[in-house]
ZAMARGU-4260 file (C-alpha; in steps of 0.2 Angstrom, whole numbers, plus 5000, padded with zeros to 4 digits):
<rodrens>
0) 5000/5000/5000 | 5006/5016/4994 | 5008/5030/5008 | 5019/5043/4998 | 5015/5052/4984
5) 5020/5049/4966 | 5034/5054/4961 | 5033/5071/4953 | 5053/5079/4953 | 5068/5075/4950
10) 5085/5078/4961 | 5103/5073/4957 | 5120/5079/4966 | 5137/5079/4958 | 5154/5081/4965
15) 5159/5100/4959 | 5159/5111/4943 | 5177/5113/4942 | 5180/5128/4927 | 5192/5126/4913
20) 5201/5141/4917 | 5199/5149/4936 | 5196/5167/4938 | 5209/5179/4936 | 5219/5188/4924
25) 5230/5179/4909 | 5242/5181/4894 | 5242/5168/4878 | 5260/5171/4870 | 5262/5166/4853
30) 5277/5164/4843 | 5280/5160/4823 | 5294/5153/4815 | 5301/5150/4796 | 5306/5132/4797
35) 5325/5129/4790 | 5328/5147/4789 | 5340/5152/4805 | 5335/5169/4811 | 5317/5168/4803
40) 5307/5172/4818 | 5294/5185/4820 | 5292/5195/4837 | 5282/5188/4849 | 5264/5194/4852
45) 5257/5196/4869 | 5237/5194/4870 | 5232/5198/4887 | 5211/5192/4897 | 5201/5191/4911
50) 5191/5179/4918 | 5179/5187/4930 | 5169/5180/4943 | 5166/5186/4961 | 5178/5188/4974
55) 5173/5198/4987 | 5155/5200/4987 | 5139/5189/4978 | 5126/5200/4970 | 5109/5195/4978
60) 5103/5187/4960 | 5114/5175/4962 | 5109/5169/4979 | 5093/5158/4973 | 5090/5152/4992
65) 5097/5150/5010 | 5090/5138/5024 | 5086/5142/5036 | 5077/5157/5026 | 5082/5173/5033
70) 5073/5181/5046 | 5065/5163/5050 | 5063/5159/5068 | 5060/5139/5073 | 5066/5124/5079
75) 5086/5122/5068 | 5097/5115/5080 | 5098/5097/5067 | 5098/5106/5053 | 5115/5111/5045
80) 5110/5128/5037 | 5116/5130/5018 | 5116/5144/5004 | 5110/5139/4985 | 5119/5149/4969
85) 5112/5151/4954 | 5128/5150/4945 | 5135/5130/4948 | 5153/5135/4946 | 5155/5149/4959
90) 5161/5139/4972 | 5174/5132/4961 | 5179/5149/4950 | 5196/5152/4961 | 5211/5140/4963
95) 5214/5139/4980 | 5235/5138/4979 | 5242/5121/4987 | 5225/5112/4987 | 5216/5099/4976
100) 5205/5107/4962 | 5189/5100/4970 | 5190/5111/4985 | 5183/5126/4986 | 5185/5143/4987
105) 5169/5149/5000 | 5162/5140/5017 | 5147/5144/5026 | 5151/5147/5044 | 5138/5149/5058
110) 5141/5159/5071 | 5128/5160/5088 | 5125/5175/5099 | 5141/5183/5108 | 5155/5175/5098
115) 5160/5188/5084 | 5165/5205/5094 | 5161/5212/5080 | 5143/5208/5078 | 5137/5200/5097
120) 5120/5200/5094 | 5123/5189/5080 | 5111/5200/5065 | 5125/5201/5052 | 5134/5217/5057
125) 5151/5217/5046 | 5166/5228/5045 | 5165/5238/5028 | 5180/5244/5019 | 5188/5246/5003
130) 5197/5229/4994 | 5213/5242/4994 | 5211/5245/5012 | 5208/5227/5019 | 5222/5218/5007
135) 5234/5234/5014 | 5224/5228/5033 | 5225/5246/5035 | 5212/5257/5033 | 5215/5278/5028
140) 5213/5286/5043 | 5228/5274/5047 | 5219/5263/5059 | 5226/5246/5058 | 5212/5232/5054
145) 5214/5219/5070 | 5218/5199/5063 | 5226/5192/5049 | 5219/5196/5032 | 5218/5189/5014
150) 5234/5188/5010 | 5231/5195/4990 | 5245/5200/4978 | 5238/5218/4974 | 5244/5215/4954
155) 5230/5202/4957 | 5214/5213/4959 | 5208/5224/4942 | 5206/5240/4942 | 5186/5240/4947
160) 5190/5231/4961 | 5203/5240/4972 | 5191/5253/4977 | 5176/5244/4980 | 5169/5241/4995
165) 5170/5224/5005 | 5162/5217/5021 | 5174/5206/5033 | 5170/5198/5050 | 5186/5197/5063
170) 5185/5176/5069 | 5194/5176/5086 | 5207/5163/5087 | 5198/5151/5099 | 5181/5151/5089
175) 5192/5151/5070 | 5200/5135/5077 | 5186/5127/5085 | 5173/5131/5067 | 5188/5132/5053
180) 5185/5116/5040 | 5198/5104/5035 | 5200/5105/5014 | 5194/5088/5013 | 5178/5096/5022
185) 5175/5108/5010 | 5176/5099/4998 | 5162/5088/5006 | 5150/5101/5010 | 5149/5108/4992
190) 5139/5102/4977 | 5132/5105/4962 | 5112/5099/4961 | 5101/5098/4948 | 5082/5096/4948
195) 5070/5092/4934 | 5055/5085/4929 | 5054/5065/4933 | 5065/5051/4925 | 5056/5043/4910
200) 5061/5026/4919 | 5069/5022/4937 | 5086/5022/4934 | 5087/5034/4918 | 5101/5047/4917
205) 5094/5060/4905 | 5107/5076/4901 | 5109/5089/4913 | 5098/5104/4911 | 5109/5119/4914
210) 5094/5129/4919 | 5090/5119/4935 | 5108/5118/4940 | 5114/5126/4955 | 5128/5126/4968
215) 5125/5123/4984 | 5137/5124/5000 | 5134/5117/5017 | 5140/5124/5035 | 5149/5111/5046
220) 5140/5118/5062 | 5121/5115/5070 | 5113/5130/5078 | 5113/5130/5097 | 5101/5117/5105
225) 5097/5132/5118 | 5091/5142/5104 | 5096/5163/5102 | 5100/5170/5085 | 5114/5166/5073
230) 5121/5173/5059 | 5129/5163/5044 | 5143/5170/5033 | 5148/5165/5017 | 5167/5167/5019
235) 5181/5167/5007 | 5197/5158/5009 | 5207/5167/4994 | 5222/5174/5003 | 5221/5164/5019
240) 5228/5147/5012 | 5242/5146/5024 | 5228/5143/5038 | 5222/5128/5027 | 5239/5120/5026
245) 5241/5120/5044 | 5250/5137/5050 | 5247/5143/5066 | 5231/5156/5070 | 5238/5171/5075
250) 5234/5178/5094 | 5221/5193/5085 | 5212/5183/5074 | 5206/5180/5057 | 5199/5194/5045
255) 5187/5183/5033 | 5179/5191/5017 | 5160/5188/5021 | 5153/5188/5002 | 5136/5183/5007
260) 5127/5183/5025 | 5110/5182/5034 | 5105/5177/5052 | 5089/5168/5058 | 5085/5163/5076
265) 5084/5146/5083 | 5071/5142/5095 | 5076/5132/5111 | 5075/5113/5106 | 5065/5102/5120
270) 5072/5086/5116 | 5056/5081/5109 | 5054/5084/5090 | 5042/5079/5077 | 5048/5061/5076
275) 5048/5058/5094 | 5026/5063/5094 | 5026/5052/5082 | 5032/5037/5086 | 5021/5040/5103
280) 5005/5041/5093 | 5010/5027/5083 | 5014/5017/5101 | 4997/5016/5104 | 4990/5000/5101
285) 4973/5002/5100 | 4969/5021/5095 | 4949/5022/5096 | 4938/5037/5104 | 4932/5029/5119
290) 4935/5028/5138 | 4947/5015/5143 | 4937/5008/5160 | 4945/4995/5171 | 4937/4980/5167
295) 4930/4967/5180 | 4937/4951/5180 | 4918/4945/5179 | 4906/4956/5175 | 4890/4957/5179
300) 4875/4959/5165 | 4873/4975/5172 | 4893/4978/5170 | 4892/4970/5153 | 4879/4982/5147
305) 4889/4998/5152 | 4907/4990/5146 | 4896/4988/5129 | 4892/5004/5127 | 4906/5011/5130
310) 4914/5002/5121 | 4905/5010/5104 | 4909/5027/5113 | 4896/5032/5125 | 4900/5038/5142
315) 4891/5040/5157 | 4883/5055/5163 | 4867/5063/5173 | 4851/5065/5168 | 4837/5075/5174
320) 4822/5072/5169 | 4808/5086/5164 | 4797/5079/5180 | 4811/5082/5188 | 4819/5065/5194
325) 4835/5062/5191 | 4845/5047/5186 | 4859/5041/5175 | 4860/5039/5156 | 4872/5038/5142
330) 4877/5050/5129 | 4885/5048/5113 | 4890/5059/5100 | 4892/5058/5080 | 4908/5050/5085
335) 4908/5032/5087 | 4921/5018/5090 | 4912/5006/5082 | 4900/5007/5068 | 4885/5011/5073
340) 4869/5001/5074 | 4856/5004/5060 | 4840/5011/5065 | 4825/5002/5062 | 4815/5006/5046
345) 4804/5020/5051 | 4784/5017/5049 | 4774/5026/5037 | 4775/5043/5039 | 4788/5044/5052
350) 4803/5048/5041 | 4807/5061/5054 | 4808/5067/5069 | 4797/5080/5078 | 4804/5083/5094
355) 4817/5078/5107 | 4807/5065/5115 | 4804/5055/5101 | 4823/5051/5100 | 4827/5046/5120
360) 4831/5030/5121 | 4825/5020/5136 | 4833/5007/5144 | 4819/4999/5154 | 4830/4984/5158
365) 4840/4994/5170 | 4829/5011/5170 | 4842/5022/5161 | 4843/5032/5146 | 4854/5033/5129
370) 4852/5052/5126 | 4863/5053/5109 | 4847/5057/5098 | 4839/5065/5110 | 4853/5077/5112
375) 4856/5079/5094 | 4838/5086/5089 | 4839/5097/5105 | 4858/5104/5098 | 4853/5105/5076
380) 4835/5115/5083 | 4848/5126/5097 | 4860/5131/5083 | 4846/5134/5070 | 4837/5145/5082
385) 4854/5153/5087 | 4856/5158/5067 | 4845/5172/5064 | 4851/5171/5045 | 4849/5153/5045
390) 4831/5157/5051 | 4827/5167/5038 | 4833/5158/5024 | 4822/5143/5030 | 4806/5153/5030
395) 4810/5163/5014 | 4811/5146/5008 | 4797/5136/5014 | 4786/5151/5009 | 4790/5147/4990
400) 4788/5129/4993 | 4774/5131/4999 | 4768/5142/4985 | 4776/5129/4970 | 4767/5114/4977
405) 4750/5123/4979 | 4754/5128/4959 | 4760/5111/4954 | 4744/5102/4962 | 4733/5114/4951
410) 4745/5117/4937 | 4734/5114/4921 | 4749/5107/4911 | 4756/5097/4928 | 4744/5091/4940
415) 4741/5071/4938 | 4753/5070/4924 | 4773/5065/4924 | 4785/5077/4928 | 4803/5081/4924
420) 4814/5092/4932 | 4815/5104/4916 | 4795/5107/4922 | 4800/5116/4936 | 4800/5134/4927
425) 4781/5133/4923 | 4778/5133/4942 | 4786/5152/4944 | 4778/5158/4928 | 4761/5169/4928
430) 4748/5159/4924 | 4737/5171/4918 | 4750/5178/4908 | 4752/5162/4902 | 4733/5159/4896
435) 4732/5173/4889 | 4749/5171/4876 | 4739/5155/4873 | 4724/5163/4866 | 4733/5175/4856
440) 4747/5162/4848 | 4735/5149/4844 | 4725/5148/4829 | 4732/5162/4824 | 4724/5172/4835
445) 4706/5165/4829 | 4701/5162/4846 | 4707/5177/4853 | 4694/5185/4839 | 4680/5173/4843
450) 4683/5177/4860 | 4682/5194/4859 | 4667/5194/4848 | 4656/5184/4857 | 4663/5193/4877
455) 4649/5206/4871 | 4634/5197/4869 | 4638/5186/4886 | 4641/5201/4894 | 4624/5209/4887
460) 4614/5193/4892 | 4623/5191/4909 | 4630/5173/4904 | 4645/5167/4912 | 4656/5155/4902
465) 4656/5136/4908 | 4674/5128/4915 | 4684/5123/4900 | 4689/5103/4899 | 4704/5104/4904
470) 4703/5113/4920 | 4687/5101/4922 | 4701/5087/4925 | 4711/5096/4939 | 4709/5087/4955
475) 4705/5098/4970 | 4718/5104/4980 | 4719/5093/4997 | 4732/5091/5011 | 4733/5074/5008
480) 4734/5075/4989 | 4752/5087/4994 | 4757/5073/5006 | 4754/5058/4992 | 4762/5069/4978
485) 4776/5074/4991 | 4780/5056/4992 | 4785/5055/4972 | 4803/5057/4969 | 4800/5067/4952
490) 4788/5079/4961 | 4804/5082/4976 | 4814/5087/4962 | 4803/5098/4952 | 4799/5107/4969
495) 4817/5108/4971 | 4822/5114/4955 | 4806/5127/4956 | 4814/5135/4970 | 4833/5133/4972
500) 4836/5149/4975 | 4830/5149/4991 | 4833/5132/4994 | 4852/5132/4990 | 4857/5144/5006
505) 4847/5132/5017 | 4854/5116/5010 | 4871/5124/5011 | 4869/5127/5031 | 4863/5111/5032
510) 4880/5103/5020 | 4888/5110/5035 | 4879/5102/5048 | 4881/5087/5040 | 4899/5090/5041
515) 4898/5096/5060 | 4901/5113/5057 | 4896/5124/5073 | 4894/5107/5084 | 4903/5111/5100
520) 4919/5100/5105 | 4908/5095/5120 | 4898/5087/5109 | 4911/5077/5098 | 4920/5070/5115
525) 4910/5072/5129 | 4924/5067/5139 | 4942/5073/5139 | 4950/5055/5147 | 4944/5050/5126
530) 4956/5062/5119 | 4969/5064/5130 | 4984/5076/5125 | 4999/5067/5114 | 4986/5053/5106
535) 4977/5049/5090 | 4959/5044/5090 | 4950/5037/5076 | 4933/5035/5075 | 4915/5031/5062
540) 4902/5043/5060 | 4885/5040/5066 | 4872/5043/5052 | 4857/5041/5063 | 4865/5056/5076
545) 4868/5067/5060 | 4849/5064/5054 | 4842/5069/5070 | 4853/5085/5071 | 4845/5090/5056
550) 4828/5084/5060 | 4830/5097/5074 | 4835/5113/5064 | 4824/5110/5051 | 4811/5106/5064
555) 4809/5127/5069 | 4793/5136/5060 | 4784/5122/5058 | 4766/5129/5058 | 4758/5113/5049
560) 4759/5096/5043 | 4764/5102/5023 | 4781/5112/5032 | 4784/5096/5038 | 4782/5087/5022
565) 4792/5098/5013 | 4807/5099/5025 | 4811/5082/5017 | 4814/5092/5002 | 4829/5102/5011
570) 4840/5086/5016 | 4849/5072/5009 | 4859/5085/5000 | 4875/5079/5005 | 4879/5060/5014
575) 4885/5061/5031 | 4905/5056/5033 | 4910/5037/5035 | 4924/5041/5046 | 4936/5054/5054
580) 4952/5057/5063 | 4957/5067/5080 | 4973/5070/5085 | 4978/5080/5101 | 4998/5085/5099
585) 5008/5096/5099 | 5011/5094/5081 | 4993/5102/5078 | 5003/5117/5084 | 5020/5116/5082
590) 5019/5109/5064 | 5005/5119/5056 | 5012/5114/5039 | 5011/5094/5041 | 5003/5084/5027
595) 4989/5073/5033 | 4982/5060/5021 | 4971/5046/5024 | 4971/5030/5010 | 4958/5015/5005
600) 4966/5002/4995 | 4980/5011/4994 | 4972/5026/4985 | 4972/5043/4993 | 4954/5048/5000
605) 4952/5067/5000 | 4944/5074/5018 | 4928/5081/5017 | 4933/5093/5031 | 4949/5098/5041
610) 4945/5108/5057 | 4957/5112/5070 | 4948/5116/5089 | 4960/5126/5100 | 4979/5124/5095
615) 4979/5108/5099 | 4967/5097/5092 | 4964/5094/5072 | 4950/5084/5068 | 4947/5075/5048
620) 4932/5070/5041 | 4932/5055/5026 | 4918/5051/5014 | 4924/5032/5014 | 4930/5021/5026
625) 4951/5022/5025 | 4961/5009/5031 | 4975/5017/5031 | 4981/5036/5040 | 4998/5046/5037
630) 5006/5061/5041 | 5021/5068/5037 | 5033/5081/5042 | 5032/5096/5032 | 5042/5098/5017
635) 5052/5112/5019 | 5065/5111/5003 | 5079/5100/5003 | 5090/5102/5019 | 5102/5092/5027
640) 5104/5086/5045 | 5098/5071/5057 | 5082/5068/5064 | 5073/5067/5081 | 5080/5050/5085
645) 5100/5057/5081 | 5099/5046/5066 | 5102/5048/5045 | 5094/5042/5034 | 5107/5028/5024
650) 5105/5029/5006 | 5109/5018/4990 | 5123/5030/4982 | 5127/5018/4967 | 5114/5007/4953
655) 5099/5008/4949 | 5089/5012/4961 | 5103/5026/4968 | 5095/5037/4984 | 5083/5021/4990
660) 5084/5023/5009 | 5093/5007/5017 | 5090/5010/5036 | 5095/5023/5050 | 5111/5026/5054
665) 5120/5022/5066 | 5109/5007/5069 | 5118/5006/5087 | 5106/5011/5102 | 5107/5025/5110
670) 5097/5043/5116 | 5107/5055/5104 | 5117/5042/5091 | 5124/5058/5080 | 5133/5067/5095
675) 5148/5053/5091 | 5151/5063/5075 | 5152/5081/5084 | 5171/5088/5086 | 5175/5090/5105
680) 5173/5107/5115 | 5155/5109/5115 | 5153/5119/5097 | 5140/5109/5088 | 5153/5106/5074
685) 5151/5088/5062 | 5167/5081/5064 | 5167/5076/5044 | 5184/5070/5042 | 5194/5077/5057
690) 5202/5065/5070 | 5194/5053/5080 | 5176/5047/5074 | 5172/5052/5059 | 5158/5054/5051
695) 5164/5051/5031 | 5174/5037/5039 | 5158/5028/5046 | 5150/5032/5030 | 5163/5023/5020
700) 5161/5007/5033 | 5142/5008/5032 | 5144/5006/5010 | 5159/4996/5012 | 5169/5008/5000
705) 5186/5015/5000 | 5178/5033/5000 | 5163/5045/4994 | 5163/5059/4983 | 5155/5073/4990
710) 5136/5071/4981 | 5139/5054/4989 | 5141/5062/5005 | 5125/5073/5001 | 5114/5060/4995
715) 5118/5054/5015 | 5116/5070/5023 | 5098/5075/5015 | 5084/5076/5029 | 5070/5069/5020
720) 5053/5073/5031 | 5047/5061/5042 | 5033/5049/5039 | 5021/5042/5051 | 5009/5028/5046
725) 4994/5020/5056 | 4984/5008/5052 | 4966/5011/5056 | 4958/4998/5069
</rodrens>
């Protein structure tokens, strides 16, 4: 059974975009000869270019995205923020000198609240200067810039560049030695990645599309678990290549060229994440809405009787009667736990309801009532009355209901005669009017001339015209001819179609009350101990209850037994719901975005209704019985990190089916399994491929392979959201 979506997109990584010729300024000399002729050659000619790309700042167009976004406050302390590029080979546009080609030139660092003296509040402050002034590391007024700079030959920069303006951060030594990457990290944490429209087969390679490729590089650093803000810079190791080859920090610092920066805030991290409510919803092994009672070892029938009920989703409560004794009953809403018990076929003429009493159940076994019905006539009559434009629209419409099936009963061209629904415009048209385009269309106005030439002798001998034949054959209007006709389904829906215009804002209330629109919480889960907070509750949907809700609104303005025939009229627009979902979490809040979705067969049912009561509680309404319930984490983009339970995600990197998800890793037990993989001194950095345990080492084990290339390494990293199934009891 399928609980994801099809596939609809495609997402590759590779290693690096490594350019043919890197960034800077060249010469091509070419010299020509005369072969066998001493002394023939010419003098050789100089041709001088530039290859440009950035160096010390990155246009905003060219910043296609940044996780977390900027600004964005929430819960990112197992996320790894990254930066997306437009351009793929920015990363790779400057030779870094004593380094492999696939190292890059930029890392993202993250840096929390307090570290950078520069910036403490951690909002992006920078140091602004000209490129002149910080490859010189002294400014004009002669103030000296504190740390070590770029290290930049000034026959380096072009002429456009010298006096434009930079931003820097000053990384004290402690914190540059502590978040600095190793090459072989950097390398790691940058990719290219391409997206597209799906494969034509699992396993296809299709050409890249140079218009969905874009470079991406990844910080080596998780925000703080205690939340605060932090601030990411996209620094530039031109000029600082002695630090990457191992030469000592100096005592002031590091002065790093921020090209790109933004900051977002980091909310404290409880310990308990999305994965961690899931898996205890998911624990539950019998998720219905109903009390869980201590059971007698033994009951007795009396036991039996309440154990019963309850378990379908009653509850006890006390009743008062209107004499007024009191005593105990039970009380269910339109929420069962079991499917509920079909009512008996109703006798002639008692489709409906009429009042409250009708519906109380008595127990006379044990002198006790069931109140469900009861209690649901009492609440659709109490929310009807409660809706002054409800109220209206009902008499507005039973007015012209009235009215049409009056006319239909003596309609000359209707009464005793089959109907169709394309009749319905004769019963809002002027009869008169319409006799009287009869006498003057038909014939060819022959009898409209006979008529009119023999009025005047009738009129002069005081003679009155005898009924025609026709009308002769019209039945007399009687309340019991309406109720007879009301029973035929083709007069319903001529009567219908005569006056939807009033009828459709009545049957649209009425939709909603179906769906349980305005019905109080109370009245869902009468008692709390059903729903109690961190579970999942599912449950069926009582048509009976919803009948006699309906029963009751439409029961208000009844002045006679024709109102009451032609309520029926108003309902059975929409089918009550088969079945439902509640869910008390802190998901509801905390993850407004999650994608709920419930499945029959494996195919996707669509909700009729998603309502959410409080900030805690969601409830969803199905048509059909599902079988199946999922929900998901919610998709915020492709980002990398490790989930609630300090695990990734292992995945395939090689054949066919490359990406498919082989398990959690580490598989070893344990509260918080990634913290192995964290550099010691408490900086929340990913020891990739430092000393000690580290993580591209464990990865290489895991695969069984001498070593990964850096989209490998990606394809590890990606947090995909997590999934929660249930399997509907």
């Amino acid at each position: 059974m399928a609980t994801t979506p099809p596939l609809e997109h495609r997402t590759r990584f590779l290693d690096h975009r490594i350019p043919s010729l890197y960034a800077g300024k060249y010469t091509i000399t070419t010299q020509q000869s005369i072969a066998d002729l001493p002394g023939s050659s010419l003098p050789n000619r100089d041709q001088r270019f530039d290859v440009r790309g950035p160096r010390f700042a990155i246009a905003g167009a060219d910043v296609r995205a940044c996780y977390p976004p900027p600004g964005a406050v929430g819960l990112y302390s197992q996320v790894l923020p990254h930066v997306t590029l437009e351009t793929p080979g920015v990363p790779w546009l400057r030779f870094l000198a004593g380094q492999e080609p696939d190292v890059p030139w930029l890392a993202l660092l993250v840096f929390r609240q307090g570290e950078l003296p520069g910036d403490p509040r951690a909002i992006g402050a920078a140091d602004a200067c000209t490129v002149r002034e910080l490859v010189a590391g002294r400014l004009d007024n002669g103030e000296q810039l504190p740390g070590q700079g770029p290290r930049i030959a000034p026959d380096s920069l072009f002429a456009d560049e010298t006096e434009s303006i930079c931003r820097s951060i000053l990384v004290p030594k402690e914190l540059f030695t502590a978040l600095a990457p190793l090459t072989t990290e950097m390398a790691m944490l940058a990719h290219v990645r391409e997206g597209g429209p799906p494969d034509a087969a699992r396993g296809a390679t299709p050409d890249l599309d140079e218009e969905e490729l874009a470079a991406v590089v990844v910080a080596n650093r998780f925000p703080d678990v205690k939340g605060g803000m932090h601030v990411a810079h996209l620094v530039s190791f031109d000029g600082h290549e002695g630090l990457l080859r191992g030469d000592p920090v100096p005592a002031d610092g590091v002065r790093l060229v921020s090209v790109w920066s933004w900051g977002f805030e980091s909310e404290p991290d409880s310990g308990i994440g999305f994965g961690d409510l899931a898996q205890h919803l998911a624990a539950d092994a019998c998720p219905l809405l109903r009390l869980r009672p201590e059971v007698p070892s033994v009951p007795n029938a009396a036991q039996q009787e309440v154990l019963d009920r309850i378990a379908t989703g009653s509850t006890a409560l006390p009743q008062r009667l209107a004499s007024g004794e009191r005593t105990a009953s039970f009380y269910r809403g339109p929420l069962t736990a079991a499917p509920a018990q079909e009512l008996p076929d109703p006798a002639e003429g008692e489709e409906r309801l009429r009042s409250a009493d009708e519906a109380l159940v008595y127990v006379e076994k044990y002198g006790v009532y069931d109140t469900g019905y009861a209690s649901a006539f009492t609440l659709g009559r109490t929310l009807a009355l409660a809706d002054p434009e409800f109220r209206r629209h009902l008499l507005a419409w039973r007015k012209a209901a009235r009215g049409a099936a009056r006319r239909l009963l003596t309609h000359p061209d209707l009464a005793g005669r089959s109907l169709t629904a394309a009749q319905a415009g004769l019963l809002t048209r002027d009869l008169a009017r319409d006799a009287f385009d009869k006498l003057l269309t038909e014939g060819g106005g022959r009898r409209l001339a006979r008529a009119l030439g023999e009025a005047g002798a009738d009129v002069a001998a005081g003679r009155r015209r005898a009924p025609g034949t026709r009308r002769a054959r019209v039945a007399p209007l009687t309340a019991a001819g309406l109720h007879t006709a009301l029973h035929r389904a083709e007069v319903r829906d001529v009567l219908r179609a005569a006056t939807a215009a009033q009828l459709d804002p009545v049957a649209q209330w009425l939709d909603e009350l179906v769906c349980l629109h305005r019905v109080p919480f109370e009245h869902l889960v009468p008692d709390p101990r059903m729903l109690p907070r961190e579970s999942i509750r599912f449950f069926y949907v009582d048509p009976g209850w919803i009948k006699a809700a309906v029963d009751g609104a439409l029961s208000i303005g009844v002045g006679h037994t024709l109102d009451a025939d032609l309520n029926e009229l108003a309902r059975g627009v929409r089918e009550a719901p088969a079945c439902g979902m509640l869910l008390h979490s802190d998901i509801v809040e905390n993850w407004p975005d999650t994608v709920y979705a419930g499945f029959r067969s494996g195919a996707e049912v669509e909700p009729l209704r998603v309502a959410h009561y409080g900030t805690h509680v969601m409830m969803a309404l199905f048509p059909d019985i599902v079988d199946s319930f999922a929900f998901a984490e919610p998709p915020q983009g492709l980002f990398f990190g490790f989930g609630d339970l300090g695990t990734i995600e292992l995945r395939k990197i090689s054949g066919p089916d490359v990406g498919m998800p082989m398990g959690e890793f580490p598989a070893d037990p344990g509260d918080d399994r990634f913290s192995r993989f964290l550099r010691p001194g408490g900086f929340d950095v990913l020891n990739v491929a430092g000393d000690g345990d580290a993580l591209l080492t464990a990865l290489r084990q895991a695969h069984n392979v001498a070593g990964l290339s850096s989209a490998q390494f990606t394809l590890q990293m990606v947090r995909a959201p997590q999934l929660q199934s249930f399997v509907r009891p």
